[in-house]
C-alpha positions in Angstrom: 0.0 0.0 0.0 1.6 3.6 0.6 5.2 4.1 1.8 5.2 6.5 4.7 9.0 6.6 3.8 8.5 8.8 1.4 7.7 11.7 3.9 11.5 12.5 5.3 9.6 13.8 8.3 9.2 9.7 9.5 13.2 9.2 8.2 13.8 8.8 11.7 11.5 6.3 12.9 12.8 2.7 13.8 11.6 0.1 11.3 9.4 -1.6 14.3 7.7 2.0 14.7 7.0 2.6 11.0 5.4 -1.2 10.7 3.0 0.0 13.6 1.9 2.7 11.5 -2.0 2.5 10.0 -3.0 6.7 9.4 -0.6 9.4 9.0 -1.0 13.0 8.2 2.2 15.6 7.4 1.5 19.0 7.8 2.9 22.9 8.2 4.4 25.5 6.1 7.9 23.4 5.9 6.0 19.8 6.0 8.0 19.6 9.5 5.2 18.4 11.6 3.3 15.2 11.4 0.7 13.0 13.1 0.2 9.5 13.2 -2.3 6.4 14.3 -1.1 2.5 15.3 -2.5 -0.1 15.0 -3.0 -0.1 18.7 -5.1 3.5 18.2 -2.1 5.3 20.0 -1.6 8.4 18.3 1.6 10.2 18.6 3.1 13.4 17.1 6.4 15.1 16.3 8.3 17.9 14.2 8.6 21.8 15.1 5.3 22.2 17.1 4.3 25.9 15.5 1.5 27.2 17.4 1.1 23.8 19.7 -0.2 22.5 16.8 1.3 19.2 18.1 -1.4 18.6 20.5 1.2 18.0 23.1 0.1 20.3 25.6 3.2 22.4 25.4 5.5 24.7 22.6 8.4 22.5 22.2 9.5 20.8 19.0 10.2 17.5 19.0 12.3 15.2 16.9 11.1 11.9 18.6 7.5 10.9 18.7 5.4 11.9 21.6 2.2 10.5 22.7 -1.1 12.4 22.5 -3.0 11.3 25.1 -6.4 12.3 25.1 -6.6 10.4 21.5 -5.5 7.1 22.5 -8.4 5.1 21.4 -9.9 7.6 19.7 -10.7 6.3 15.8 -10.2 9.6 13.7 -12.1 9.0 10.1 -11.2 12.3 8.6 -8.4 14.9 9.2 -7.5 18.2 7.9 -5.2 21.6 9.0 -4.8 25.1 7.7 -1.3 27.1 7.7 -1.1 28.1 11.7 -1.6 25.5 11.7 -4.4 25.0 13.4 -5.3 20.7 13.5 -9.2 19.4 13.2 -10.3 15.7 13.6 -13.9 14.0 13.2 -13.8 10.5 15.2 -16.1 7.3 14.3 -18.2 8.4 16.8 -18.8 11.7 14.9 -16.9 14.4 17.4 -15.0 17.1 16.5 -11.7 17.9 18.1 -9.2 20.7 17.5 -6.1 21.8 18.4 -3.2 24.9 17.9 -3.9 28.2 15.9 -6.4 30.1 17.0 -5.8 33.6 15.7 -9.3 33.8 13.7 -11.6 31.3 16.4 -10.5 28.4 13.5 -10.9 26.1 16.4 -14.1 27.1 17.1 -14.5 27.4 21.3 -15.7 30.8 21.0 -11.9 32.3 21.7 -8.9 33.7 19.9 -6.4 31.7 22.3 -4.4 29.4 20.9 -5.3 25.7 22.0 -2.2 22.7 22.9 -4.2 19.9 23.7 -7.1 18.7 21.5 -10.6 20.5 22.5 -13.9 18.7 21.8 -15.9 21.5 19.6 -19.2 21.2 21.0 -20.8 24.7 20.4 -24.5 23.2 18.4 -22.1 20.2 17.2 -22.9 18.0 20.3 -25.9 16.7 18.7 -24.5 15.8 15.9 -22.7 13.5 14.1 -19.8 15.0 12.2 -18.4 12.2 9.2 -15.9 14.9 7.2 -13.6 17.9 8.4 -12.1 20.4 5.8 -10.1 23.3 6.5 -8.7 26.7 5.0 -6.1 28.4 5.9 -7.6 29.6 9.3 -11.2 28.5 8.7 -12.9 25.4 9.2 -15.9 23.2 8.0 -18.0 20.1 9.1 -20.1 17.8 7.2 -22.7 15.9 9.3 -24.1 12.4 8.8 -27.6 14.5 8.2 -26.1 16.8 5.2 -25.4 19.6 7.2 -22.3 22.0 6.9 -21.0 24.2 9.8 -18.7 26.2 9.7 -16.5 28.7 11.5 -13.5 30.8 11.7 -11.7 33.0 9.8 -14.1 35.0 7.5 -12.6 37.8 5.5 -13.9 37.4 2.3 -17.2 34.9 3.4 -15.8 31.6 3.2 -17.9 30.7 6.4 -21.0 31.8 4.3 -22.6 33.5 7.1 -23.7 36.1 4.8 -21.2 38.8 6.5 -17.3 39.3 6.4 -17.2 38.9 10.8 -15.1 35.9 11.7 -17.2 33.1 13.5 -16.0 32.2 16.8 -17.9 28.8 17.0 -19.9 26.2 14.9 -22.5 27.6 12.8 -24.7 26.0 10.5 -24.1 26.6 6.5 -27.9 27.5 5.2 -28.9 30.0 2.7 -28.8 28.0 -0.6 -27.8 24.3 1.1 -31.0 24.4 3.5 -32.7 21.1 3.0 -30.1 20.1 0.7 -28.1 17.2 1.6 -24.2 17.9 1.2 -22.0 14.4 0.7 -18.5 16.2 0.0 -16.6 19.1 1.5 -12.9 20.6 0.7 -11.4 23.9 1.3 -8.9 26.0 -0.6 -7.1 29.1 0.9 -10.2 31.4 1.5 -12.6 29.6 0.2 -15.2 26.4 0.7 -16.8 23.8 -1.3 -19.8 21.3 -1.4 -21.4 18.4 -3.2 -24.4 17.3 -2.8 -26.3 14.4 -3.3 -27.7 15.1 -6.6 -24.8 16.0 -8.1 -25.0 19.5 -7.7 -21.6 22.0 -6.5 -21.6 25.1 -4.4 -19.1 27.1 -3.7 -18.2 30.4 -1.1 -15.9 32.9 0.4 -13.3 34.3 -1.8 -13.1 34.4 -5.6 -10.6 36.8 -6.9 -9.4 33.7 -9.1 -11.9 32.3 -10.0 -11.9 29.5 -8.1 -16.0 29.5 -7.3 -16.6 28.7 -10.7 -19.3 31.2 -11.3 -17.8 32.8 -14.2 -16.7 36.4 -12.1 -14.4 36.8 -9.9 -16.7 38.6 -6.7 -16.5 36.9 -3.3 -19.6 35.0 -2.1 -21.3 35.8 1.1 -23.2 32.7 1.1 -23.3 29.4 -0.9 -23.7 29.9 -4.6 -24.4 26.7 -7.1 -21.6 26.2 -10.0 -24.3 26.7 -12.6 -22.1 25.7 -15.4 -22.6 22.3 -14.2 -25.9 22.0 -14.6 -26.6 18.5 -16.0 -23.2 17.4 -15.0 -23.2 15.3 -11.7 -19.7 16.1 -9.4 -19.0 12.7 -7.1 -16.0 14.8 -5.2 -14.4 17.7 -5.2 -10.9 19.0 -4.2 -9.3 22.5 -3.6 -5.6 23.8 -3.7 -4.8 27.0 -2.8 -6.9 29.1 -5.6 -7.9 26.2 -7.8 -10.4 23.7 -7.5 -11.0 20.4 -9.3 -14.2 18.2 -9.7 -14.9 14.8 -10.2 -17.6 13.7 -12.3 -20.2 10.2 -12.0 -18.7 9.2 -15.3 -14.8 9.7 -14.5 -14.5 12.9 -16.1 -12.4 15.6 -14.1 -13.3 20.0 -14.4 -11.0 22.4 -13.4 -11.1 25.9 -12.5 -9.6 29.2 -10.6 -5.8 30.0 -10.3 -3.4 29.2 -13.2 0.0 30.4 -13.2 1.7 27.1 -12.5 -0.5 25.1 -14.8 -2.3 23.7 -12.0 -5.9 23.8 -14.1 -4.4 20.9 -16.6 -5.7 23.0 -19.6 -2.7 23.1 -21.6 -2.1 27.1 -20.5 -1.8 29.6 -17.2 -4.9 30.9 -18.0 -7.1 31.8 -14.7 -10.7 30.0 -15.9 -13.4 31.3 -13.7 -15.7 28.6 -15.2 -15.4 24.5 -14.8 -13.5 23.3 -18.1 -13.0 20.1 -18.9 -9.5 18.5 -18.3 -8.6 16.6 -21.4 -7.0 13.0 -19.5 -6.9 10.9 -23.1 -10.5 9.2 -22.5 -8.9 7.8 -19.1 -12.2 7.0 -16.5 -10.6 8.8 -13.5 -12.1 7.5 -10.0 -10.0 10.4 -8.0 -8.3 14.3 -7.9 -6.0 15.3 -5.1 -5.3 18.8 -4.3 -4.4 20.6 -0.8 -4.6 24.2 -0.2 -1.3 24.3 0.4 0.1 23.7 -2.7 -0.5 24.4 -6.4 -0.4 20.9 -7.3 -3.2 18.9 -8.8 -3.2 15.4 -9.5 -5.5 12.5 -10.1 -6.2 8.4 -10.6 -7.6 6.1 -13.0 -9.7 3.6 -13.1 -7.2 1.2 -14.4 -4.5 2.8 -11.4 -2.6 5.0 -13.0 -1.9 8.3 -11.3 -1.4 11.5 -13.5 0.0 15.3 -12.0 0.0 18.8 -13.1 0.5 22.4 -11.7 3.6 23.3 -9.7 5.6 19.9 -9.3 9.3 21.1 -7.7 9.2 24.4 -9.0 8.3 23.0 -12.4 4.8 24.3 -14.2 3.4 21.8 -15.9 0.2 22.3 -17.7 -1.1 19.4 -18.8 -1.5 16.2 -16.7 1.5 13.8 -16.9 1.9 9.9 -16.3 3.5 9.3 -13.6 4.8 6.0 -12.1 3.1 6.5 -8.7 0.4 3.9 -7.8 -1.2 6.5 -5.2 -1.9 10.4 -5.2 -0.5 10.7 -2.5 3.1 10.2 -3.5 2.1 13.3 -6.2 2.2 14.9 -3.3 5.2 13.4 -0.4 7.3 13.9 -4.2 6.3 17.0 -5.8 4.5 19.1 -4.2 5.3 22.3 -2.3 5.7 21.7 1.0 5.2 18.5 0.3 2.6 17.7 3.0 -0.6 15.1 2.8 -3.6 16.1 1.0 -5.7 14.0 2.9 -5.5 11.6 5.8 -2.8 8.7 4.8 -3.9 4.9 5.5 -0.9 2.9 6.2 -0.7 -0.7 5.7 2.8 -3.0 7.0 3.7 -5.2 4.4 6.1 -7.1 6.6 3.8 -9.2 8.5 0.4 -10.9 7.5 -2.6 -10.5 9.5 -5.2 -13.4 9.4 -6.8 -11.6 6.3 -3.6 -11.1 4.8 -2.7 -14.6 5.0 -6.1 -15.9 3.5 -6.0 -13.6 0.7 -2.4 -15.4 -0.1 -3.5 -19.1 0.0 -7.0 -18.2 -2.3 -5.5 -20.5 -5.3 -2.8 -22.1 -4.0 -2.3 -26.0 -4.8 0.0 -26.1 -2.2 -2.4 -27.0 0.8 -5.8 -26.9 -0.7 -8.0 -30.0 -0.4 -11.0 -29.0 -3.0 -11.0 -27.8 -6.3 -13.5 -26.2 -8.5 -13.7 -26.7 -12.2 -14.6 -24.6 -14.3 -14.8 -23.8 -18.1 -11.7 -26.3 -17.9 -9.6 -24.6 -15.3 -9.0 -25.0 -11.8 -9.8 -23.0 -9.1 -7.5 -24.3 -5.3 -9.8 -23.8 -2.1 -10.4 -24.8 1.0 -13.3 -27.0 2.4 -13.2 -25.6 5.9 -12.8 -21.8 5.1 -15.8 -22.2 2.5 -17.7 -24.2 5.1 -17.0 -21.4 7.5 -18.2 -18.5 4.7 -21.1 -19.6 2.8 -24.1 -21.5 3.7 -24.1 -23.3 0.6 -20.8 -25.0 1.0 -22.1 -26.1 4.0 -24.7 -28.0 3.4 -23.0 -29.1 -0.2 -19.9 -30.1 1.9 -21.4 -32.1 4.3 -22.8 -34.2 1.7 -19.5 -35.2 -0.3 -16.6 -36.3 0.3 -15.5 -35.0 -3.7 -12.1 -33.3 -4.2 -13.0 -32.1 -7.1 -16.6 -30.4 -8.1 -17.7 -29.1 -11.8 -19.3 -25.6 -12.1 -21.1 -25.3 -15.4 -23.9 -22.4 -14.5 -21.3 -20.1 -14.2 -17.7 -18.5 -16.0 -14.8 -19.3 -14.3 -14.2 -15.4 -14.1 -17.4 -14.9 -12.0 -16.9 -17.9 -9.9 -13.3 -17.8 -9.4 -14.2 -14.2 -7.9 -17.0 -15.2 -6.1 -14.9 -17.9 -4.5 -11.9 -15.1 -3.9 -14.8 -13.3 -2.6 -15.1 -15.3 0.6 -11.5 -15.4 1.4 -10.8 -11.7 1.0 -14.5 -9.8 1.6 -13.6 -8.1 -1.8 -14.3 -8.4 -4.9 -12.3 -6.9 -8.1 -14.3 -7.3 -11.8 -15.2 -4.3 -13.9 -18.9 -3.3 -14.0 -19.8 -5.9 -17.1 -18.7 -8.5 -15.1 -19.9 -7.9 -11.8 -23.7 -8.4 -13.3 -22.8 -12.2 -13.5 -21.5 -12.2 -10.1 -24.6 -10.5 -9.3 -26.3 -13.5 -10.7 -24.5 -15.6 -8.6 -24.8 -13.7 -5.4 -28.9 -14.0 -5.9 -28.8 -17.4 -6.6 -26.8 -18.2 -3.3 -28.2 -16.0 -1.2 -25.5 -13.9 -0.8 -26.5 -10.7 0.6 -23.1 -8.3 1.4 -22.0 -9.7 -1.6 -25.2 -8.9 -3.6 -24.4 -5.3 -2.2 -20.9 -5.0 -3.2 -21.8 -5.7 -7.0 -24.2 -3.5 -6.4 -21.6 -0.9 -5.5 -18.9 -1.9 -8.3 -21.6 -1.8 -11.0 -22.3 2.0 -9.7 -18.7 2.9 -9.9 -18.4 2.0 -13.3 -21.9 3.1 -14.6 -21.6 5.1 -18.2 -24.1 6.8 -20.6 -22.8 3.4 -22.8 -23.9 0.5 -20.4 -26.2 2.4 -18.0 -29.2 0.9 -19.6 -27.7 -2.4 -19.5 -26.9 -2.3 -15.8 -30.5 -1.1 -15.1 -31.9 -4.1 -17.2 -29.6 -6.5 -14.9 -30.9 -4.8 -11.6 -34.3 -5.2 -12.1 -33.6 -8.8 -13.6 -32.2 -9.6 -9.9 -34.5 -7.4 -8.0 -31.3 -5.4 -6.7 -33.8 -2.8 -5.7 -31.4 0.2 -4.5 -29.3 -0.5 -8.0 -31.6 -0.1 -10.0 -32.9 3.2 -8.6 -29.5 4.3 -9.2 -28.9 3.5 -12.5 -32.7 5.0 -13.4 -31.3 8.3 -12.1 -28.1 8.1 -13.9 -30.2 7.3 -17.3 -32.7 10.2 -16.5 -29.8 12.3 -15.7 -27.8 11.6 -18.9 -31.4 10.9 -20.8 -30.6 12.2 -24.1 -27.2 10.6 -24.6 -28.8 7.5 -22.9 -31.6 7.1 -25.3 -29.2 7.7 -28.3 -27.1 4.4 -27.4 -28.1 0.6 -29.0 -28.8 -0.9 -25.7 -31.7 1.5 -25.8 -32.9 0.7 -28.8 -32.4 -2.8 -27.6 -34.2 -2.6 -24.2 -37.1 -5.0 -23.8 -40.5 -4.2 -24.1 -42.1 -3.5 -21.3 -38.8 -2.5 -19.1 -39.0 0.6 -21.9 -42.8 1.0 -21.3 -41.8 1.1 -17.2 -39.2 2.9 -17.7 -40.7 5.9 -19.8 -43.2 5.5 -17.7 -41.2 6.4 -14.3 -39.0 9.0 -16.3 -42.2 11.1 -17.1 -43.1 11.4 -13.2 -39.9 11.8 -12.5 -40.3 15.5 -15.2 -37.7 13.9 -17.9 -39.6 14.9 -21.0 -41.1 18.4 -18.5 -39.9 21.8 -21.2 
């Protein structure tokens, strides 16, 4: 998985340390301070310590990991800083904690004192679950498990969207435009904040002197404005540097707009754009962008793995996204960028001992001690009995009936079973969308709910104006209820390329006469 050696502020670390690292997080204006999480939930910090930002307690750098306490056990799901730095966490159990600069109230306890140990944030948070944290450079924002955005801190050009310049000293709820609007994605550039919400839709706030809103001016918003050059278009995620923004679209397309001088956009030019253009990345499906606020660094990830960069990369401007080697965004950014500091919280696996999952995952298909094989369309597949016993009610009642080493599949292709059986040692599964139907199949005819699901969830990901009508014929074919609802939304969404394709000219009968049907109540064919 990722190499935390690549951040020279862990070049110290013994080797037994390192293995015991699972998150990370490198931060501040020199990339000199750092954060991390063991497997053991102990979380520890170390480097210069600007503003306590450390969590220590105290003002003193430290070149050896030190222990933060009042985390220990603590299981932080999202992570983000500004340039104080000041240091905000969201937990599984959906609290907020923050810690050092506190200039601007960006830790929101209703002070300008700066804070050395973390500080739950409680002000109208406590009843509330809090999933994502985002911050500015001395601003911060919340996303809650209901939708909601709060927000607070610096406020100088609206980027708390308040509706006034006043810096907030606590938590305050993001309305105006987002009320009764559910938000799934939040990010943050210098001065300015972003949301996605659940329909696809993009609002932006704060300051705009780049462009970076995406409203086609460059005045600062008071309150959250909607990207209206995207109407149609449905953004997934979205990700801010420090005047540029980047957007992620349900089909794997990427949009780019705001600040421009180190090439940053992708577009082939400096050129500020105050409108979302389109980031040509050679008909690639892209399935992530990376950006911190930071840096002037953009980067992204294909479907197939491949990681691309553009914008400032060591001093370089490159304009145009470039192939990299990377197998993670993140080294875009422990490489290249400037400071080279973590866009988002790191996961960080050891690769020098196996865990019990680990060591299942290696013996899926392994001769060596299996005692059962599958065959199927003339290959083998190399299990065993006990672990399939142990997974799947259907091998065990079929395995306490036989004594077999050796069964014959013919109802389905070695690729879908030989991933349904990898399936049950790994709680994975890795087929592109086409093929994950088949597995559907299979997962319906064994009774396989979480696996059912997680087709369910790989046939979303890779849902396109090409196949979408033939991954909504296959979810109402297997009664894969919340599937299908999806892929109706993506076709009336898309309708007009949609209806333009040969699967739609192909679709059967009555599935068209439902499905014209549901589209008119849902206003499709509405002026």
């Amino acid at each position: 998985m990722l190499d935390v050696g690549k951040w020279p502020v862990f070049a110290l670390l013994p080797p037994e340390e390192l293995r015991l690292i699972r998150q990370a997080c490198v931060f501040g204006s020199a990339a000199n301070e750092a954060l991390y999480v063991t497997v053991n939930d102990e979380v520890f910090a170390l480097g210069t310590n600007c503003s306590g930002c450390l969590g220590l307690g105290d003002l003193q750098s430290t070149i050896e990991p030190r222990r933060i306490d009042v985390l220990c056990g603590k299981k932080i799901v999202s992570l983000s800083y500004g340039t104080g730095p000041h240091v905000v966490i969201a937990t599984a159990d959906g609290e907020v904690f923050a810690w050092g600069h506190n200039g601007y109230s960006q830790l929101g306890n209703g002070t300008t004192n700066h804070g050395l140990t973390p500080a739950l944030v409680s002000t109208n948070l406590l009843n509330k679950r809090v999933t994502e944290v985002a911050c500015g450079s001395h601003h911060t924002i919340a996303l809650t498990t209901d939708g909601e955005v709060y927000a607070w801190g610096y406020n100088n050009s609206g980027q708390v969207g308040s509706g006034s310049t006043a810096n907030q000293p606590t938590p305050r709820r993001v309305s105006s435009c987002l009320q009764n609007k559910v938000v799934v994605n939040i990010a943050c550039g210098q001065l300015c904040s972003m949301a996605v919400l659940d329909n696809g839709e993009i609002y932006g706030w704060g300051y705009n002197c780049n462009g970076q809103l995406g409203l086609g001016n460059n005045g600062n918003q008071q309150t959250p404005c909607r990207i209206a050059a995207l109407q149609g278009v449905n953004i997934i995620q979205v990700a801010c540097g420090y005047a540029h923004t980047l957007a992620l679209t349900d089909e794997g397309f990427v949009y780019a707009w705001g600040a421009n001088s180190y090439g940053q956009l992708g577009t082939g030019n400096k050129s500020n754009q105050a409108l979302p253009t389109l980031i040509n990345t050679d008909k690639e499906r892209m399935v992530e962008v990376a950006a911190c606020h930071t840096s002037h660094t953009s980067a992204a990830k294909t479907q197939s793995g491949q990681v691309l960069m553009w914008g400032q990369c060591r001093g370089q401007a490159i304009a145009s996204p470039h192939l990299t080697h990377f197998s993670s965004t993140d080294d875009v950014f422990a490489c290249f960028a400037t400071p080279a500091v973590t866009w988002h919280l790191l996961s960080v696996d050891g690769d020098d001992y196996l865990t019990v999952a680990q060591s299942l995952k290696k013996e899926f298909d392994s001769p060596e001690i299996s005692d059962l094989k599958f065959l199927v369309d003339g290959k083998c597949i190399h299990v065993h009995k006990a672990l399939l016993k142990i997974r799947c009610e259907h091998f065990r009642a079929l395995l306490n009936e036989t004594d077999e080493d050796a069964i014959e599949i013919h109802q389905f292709s070695y690729l879908v079973y030989r991933a349904f059986l990898e399936y049950l040692y790994t709680d994975t599964i890795n087929l592109p969308p086409e093929d994950a139907i088949g597995l559907l199949d299979l997962a319906t005819f064994y009774r396989e709910t979480r696996l059912k699901r997680l087709c369910q969830e790989t046939i979303k990901r890779g849902i396109s104006e090409e196949n979408a009508i033939t991954l909504l014929s296959a979810a109402v074919k297997y009664e894969a209820r919340d599937l299908e609802e999806f892929c109706f939304k993506f076709c009336v969404n898309h309708l007009t390329a949609v209806t333009q394709t040969q699967a739609f000219a192909d679709m059967d009968h009555d599935l068209l006469k439902n499905f014209i049907s549901k589209a008119s109540r849902y206003g499709a064919f509405k002026n």
